[in-house]
C-alpha positions in Angstrom: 0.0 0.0 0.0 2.3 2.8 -1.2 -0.7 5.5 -0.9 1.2 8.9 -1.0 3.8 7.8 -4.1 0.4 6.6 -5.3 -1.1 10.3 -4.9 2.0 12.2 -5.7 2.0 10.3 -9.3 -1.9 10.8 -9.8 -1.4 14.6 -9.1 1.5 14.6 -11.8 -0.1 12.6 -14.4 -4.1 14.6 -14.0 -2.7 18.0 -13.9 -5.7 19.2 -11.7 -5.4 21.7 -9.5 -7.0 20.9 -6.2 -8.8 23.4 -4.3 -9.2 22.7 -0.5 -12.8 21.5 0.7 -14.5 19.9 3.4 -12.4 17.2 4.6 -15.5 14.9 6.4 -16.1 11.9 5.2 -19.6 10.3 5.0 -21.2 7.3 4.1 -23.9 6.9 1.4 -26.0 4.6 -0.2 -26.2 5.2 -4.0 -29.0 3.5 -6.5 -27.7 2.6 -10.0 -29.5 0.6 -12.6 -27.4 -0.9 -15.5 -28.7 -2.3 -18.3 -26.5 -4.2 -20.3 -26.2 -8.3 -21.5 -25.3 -11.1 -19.8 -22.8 -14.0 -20.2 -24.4 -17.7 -19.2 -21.9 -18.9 -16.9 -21.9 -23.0 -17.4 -20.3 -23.4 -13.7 -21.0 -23.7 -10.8 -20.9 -23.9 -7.0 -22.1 -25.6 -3.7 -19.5 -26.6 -1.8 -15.8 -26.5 -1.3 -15.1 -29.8 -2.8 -16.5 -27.4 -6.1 -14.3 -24.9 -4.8 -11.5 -27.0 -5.4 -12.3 -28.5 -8.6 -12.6 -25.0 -9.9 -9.5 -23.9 -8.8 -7.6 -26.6 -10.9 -9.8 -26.0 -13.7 -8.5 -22.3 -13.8 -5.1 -23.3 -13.2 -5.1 -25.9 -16.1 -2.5 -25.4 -18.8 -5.0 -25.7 -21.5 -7.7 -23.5 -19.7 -9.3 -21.1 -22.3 -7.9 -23.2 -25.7 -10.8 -24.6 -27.9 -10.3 -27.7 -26.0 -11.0 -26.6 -22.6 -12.9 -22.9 -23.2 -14.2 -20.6 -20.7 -17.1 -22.0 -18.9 -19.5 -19.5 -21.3 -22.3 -21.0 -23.3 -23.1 -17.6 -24.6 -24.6 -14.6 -24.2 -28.5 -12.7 -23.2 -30.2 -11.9 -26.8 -30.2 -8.1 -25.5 -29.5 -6.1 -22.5 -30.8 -7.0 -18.8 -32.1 -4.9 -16.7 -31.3 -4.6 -13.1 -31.1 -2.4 -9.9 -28.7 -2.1 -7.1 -27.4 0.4 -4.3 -23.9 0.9 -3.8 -22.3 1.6 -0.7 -19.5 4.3 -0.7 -17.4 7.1 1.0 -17.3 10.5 0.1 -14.8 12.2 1.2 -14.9 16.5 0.3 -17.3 18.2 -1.8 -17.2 18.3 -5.5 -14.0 19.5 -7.4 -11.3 16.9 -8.8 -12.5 13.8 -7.8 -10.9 10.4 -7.5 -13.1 7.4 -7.9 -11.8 4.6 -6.8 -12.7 0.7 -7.4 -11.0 -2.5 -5.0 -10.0 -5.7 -6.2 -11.3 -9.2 -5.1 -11.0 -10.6 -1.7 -11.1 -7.2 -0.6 -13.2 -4.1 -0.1 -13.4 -0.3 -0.1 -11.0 -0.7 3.4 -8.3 -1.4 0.9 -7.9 2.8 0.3 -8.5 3.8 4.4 -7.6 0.7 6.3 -9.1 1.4 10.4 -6.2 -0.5 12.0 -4.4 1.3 14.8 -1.5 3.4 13.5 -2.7 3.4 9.8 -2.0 6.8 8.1 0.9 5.6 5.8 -1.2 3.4 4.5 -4.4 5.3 3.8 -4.8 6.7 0.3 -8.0 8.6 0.7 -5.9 10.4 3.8 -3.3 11.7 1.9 -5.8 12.6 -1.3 -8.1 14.2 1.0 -5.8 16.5 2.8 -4.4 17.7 -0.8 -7.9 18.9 -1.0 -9.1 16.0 -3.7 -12.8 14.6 -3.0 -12.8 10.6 -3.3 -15.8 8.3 -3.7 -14.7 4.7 -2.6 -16.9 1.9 -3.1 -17.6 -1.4 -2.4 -18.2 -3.4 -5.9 -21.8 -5.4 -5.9 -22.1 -8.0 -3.6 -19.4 -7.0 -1.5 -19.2 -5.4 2.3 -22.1 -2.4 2.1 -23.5 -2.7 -1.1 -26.1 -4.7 -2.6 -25.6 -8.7 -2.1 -26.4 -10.1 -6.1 -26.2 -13.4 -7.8 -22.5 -14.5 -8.1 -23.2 -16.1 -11.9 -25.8 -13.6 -13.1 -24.5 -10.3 -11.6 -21.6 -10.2 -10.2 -19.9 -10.1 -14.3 -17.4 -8.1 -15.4 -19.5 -5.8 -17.7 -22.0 -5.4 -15.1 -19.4 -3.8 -12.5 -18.3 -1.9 -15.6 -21.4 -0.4 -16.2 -21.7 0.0 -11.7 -18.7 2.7 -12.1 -19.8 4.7 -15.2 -22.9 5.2 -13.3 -20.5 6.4 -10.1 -18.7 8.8 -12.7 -21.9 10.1 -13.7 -22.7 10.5 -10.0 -19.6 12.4 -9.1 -20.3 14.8 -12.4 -23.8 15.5 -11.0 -24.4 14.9 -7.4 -21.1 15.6 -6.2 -20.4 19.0 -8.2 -16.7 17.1 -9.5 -15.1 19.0 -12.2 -12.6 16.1 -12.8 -12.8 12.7 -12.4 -9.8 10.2 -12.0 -10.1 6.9 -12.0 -7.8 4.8 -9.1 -8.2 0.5 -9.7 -6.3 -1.8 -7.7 -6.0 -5.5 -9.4 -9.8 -6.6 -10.9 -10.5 -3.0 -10.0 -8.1 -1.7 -12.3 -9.5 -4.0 -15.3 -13.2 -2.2 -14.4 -11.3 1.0 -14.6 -9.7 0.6 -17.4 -12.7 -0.8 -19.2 -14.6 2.4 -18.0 -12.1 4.6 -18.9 -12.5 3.2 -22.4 -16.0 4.2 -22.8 -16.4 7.3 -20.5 -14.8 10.4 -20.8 -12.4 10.7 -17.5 -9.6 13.2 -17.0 -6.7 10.4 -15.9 -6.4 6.9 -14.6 -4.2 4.9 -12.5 -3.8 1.3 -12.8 -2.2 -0.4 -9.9 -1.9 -4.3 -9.5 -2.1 -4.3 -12.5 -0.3 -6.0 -16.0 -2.7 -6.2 -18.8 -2.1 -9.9 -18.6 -3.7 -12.9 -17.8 -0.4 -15.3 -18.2 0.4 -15.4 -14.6 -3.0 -15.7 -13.1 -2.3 -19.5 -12.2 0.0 -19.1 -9.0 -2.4 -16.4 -7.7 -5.4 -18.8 -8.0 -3.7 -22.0 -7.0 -2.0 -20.2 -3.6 -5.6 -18.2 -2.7 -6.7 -21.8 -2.0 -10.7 -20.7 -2.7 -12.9 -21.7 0.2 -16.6 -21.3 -0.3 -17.4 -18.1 2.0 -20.6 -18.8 3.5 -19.5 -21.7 4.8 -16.2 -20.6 5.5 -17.2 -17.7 7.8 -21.7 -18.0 8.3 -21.4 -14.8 11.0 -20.0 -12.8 8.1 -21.2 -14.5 4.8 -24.1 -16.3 5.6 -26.2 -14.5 3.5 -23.9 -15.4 0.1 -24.7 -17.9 -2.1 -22.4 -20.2 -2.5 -20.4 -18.8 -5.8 -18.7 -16.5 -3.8 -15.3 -17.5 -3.1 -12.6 -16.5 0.0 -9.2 -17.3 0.3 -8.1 -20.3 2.4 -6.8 -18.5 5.7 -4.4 -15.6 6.7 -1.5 -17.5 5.1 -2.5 -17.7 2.0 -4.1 -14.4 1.4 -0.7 -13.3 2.3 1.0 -15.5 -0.4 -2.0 -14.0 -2.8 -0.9 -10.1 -1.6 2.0 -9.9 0.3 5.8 -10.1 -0.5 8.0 -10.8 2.1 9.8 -9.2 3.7 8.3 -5.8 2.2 4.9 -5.5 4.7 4.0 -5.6 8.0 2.3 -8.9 9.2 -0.5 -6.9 11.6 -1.8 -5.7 8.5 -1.8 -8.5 6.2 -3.9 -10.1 9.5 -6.2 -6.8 9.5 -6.9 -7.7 5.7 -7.2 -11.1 6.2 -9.6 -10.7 9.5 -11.3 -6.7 9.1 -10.9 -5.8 5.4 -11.4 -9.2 2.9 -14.2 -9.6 1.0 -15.6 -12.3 -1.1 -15.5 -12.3 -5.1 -18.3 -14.1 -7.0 -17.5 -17.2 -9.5 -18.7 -14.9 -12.3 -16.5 -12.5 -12.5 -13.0 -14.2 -13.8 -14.9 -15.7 -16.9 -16.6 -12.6 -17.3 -13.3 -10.6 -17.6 -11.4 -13.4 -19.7 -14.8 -13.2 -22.0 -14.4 -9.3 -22.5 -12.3 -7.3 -24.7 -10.9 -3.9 -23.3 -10.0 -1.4 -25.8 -6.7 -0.2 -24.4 -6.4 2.2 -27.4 -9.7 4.0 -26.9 -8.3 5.3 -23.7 -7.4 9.2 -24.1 -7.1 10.5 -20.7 -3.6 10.1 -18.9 -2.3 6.8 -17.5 -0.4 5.8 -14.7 0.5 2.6 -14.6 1.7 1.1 -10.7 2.7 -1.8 -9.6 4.2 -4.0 -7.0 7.4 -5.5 -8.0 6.7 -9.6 -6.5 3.1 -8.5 -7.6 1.7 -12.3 -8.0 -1.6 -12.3 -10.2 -0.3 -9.3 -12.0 2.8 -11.2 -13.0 4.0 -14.2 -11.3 6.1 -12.6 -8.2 8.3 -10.7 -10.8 7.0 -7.8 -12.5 10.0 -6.4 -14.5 9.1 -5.3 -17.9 6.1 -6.7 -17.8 3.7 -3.6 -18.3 5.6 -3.2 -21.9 3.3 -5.3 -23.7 0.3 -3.0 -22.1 2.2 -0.1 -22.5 1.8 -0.5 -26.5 -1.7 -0.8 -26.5 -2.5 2.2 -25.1 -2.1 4.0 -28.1 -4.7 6.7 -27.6 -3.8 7.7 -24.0 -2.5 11.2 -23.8 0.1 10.5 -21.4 1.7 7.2 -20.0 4.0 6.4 -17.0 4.8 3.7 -15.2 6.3 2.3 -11.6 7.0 -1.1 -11.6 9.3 -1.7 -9.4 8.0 -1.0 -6.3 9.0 -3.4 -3.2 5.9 -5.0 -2.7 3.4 -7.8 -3.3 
């Protein structure tokens, strides 16, 4: 979590200038209705022997090749319809706003982690008191927001669709005259994917590669339990497509690179801040093509070093390939070697 290098680069890269605002923070509650098709997810979920089996599935050498495709048997004839309320922090009032979307097993915490002693890790803290108002959310399904279906809505065009309703609420309700975009890992693919169809003024992608080649490890090491029954005081109300990690140690394997972290807060993430992520949404990404090239705002592109679902545990030179792609983008930079998981 390397929030104020994170900020100082997003400052750079947006060229806003940031007026100083109301600094409270509040929740809200914020209706969106998306309308857009759905994929038919062939798989499926009950227990954690399925769990299991999924896992290898995804980690299969073949996985994705004619002979073992995604588990998609096609597609809604038109758009569906469909209603949800997104919990969120604002933080400030209108002006350049940061908008920023979490990536699985974890939730809008991820930007202002409440652990004792916490304020080098919180982004929104150091964005805030540079006068920036942020809007952090937790995707559908997750912590305060709506709990959906883990096949039928929790896709990757659906959450997609969730944030370019949250830009247009920022534009309207919030009084923003710019709007960033800030993902972290699947958050940074919705970002991006937004960014390619909404105007924004910049975006930062952070755990983050633009590749799916070294997704394996990630999957295999997460060890996916079945939430619900994993934890029934805090996922009881799931169905059983939404998927945790295995225990504190290998979340940490998933997120963490030794010796570059602090193990109280890999146990806050494991035990405060993880959420779960639905069974939908990795064919639902693998099944959509993001137009890198019809980005035009400027693009940061930051990323842990031992980064392992980004690349593998070794991240150098790895954001070239993307780098190329995003041939519309006004501006491109990129960290990529920072010390971290």
């Amino acid at each position: 979590m390397h929030s104020h290098l994170l900020f100082a680069a997003l400052a750079s890269i947006a060229r806003a200038s940031p007026t100083q605002g109301a600094r409270g923070c509040r929740e809200v509650q914020i209706p969106v209705t998306v309308s857009v098709p759905r994929f038919h997810i062939t798989t499926s979920v009950h227990d954690n022997w399925d769990a299991t089996a999924l896992s290898f599935n995804l980690t299969r050498r073949d996985f994705g090749s004619a002979e073992f495709p995604l588990p998609i048997s096609g597609v809604t004839p038109g758009p569906v319809e469909s209603n949800y309320t997104v919990g969120a922090t604002v933080c400030g009032h209108g002006g350049p706003t940061l908008v920023l979307t979490h990536g699985i097993i974890e939730s809008k915490l991820y930007w202002q982690p409440n652990l004792s002693d916490a304020g080098e890790y919180s982004f929104i803290d150091a964005a805030v008191a540079a006068g920036y108002t942020v809007l952090s959310y937790d995707r559908i399904g997750v912590g305060s927001s709506s709990k959906v279906n883990s096949l039928i809505d929790a896709q990757f065009q659906v959450e997609t669709a969730v944030l370019d309703s949250l830009i247009n609420y920022a534009q309207t309700k919030l009084g923003s005259t710019k709007v960033a975009l800030v993902g972290h890992s699947y958050g940074a693919y919705i970002s991006a994917a937004s960014a390619a169809q909404s105007p924004v003024d910049a975006l930062v992608l952070t755990g983050f590669s633009g590749t799916f080649d070294f997704f394996g490890p990630f999957v295999a090491g997460a060890g996916f339990r079945v939430a619900r029954i994993q934890d029934p005081g805090r996922w009881g109300e799931l169905d059983a497509g939404w998927l945790i990690s295995a225990d504190l140690y290998a979340e940490t394997y998933a997120y963490f690179a030794e010796p570059f972290f602090e193990h109280r807060v890999a146990e806050w993430s494991y035990g405060v801040a993880s959420e779960p992520f639905a069974v939908g949404e990795l064919p639902s990404l693998l099944n959509t093509t993001i137009v890198y090239g019809d980005i035009t705002a400027p693009v940061l592109l930051l990323q842990g070093q031992y980064d392992v679902s980004a690349c593998g545990g070794n991240c150098a030179g790895v954001l070239e390939e993307v780098m190329t792609k995003l041939t519309g983008a006004r501006v491109v930079e990129r960290v990529d070697d920072l010390p971290a998981g």
